[in-house]
N, C-alpha and C positions, 0 to 999 in steps of 0.2 A: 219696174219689170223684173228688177234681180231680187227681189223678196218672191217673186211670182216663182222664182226659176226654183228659189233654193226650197220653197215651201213642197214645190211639186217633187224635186228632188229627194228631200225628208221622205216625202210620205212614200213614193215610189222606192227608196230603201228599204226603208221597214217592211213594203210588201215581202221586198226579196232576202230581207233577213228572216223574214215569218215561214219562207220558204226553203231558204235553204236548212232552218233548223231543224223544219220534220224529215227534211233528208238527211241532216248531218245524223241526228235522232233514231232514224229507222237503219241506215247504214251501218251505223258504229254499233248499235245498239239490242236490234231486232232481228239481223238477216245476219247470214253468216254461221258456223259453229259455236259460235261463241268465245273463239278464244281470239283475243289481240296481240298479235304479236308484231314485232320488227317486221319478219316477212312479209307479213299480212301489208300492212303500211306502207310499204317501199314497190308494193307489186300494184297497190290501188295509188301510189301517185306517181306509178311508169307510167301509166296511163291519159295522155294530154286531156281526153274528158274530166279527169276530177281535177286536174292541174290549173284548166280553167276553171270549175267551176269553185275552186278552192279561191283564187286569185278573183275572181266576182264576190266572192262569199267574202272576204278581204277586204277590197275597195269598198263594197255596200257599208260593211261595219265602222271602219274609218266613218265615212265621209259621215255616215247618219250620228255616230259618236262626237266626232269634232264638231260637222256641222252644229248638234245641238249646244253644247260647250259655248261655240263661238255666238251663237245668238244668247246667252246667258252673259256672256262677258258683256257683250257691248249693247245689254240692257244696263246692268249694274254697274260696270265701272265708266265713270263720269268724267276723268283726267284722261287728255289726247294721248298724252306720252305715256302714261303706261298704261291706256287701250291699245297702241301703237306695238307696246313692247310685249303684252301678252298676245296678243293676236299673230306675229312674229314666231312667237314661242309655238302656240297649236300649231299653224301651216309647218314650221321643221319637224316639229314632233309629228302629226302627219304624212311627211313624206319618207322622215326617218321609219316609223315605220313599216310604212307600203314597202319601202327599197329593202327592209330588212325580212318582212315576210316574203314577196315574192321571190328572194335568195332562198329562202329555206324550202320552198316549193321548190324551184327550179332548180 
């Protein structure tokens, strides 16, 4: 059942990675004057709507990035202890991250 969970999980990532790009895309990118400034940046993430959906846009990337990682590692490495010690390694480095971008949002 937990292959069931993380496969569904994968794919429903990727939806919302597929999704928030043509937003992150059309935002940054398309709408607007044109110009990107400091100002610009700091007045679209007062705003708790991009806050969250920056912080989704965030978790989705993790999870769908490590998740994949971590199904690669413990295809290929064959030794307990250091599938043990790599797998170790992605979960901090995933959390390290989450905790260090949601600080830069928030």
């Amino acid at each position: 059942m937990r292959g069931v969970i993380q496969w569904f999980l994968q794919r429903l990532t990727g939806f919302i990675l597929f999704i928030g790009l043509i937003i992150h895309f059309y935002v940054m990118h398309y709408s607007g004057t044109g110009a990107l400034d400091y100002e610009t940046v700091t007045a679209r993430l007062s705003s708790p709507y991009w806050k969250g959906f920056d912080i989704l846009f965030l978790l989705s990337i993790l999870y769908h990035g490590f998740n994949g990682l971590w199904g690669i590692v413990t295809e290929y490495i064959k030794g307990s202890f250091l599938l043990r010690i790599v797998q170790i390694v992605i979960v901090a480095a995933s959390i390290g991250l989450f905790i260090t971008g949601v600080r830069i949002v928030v």
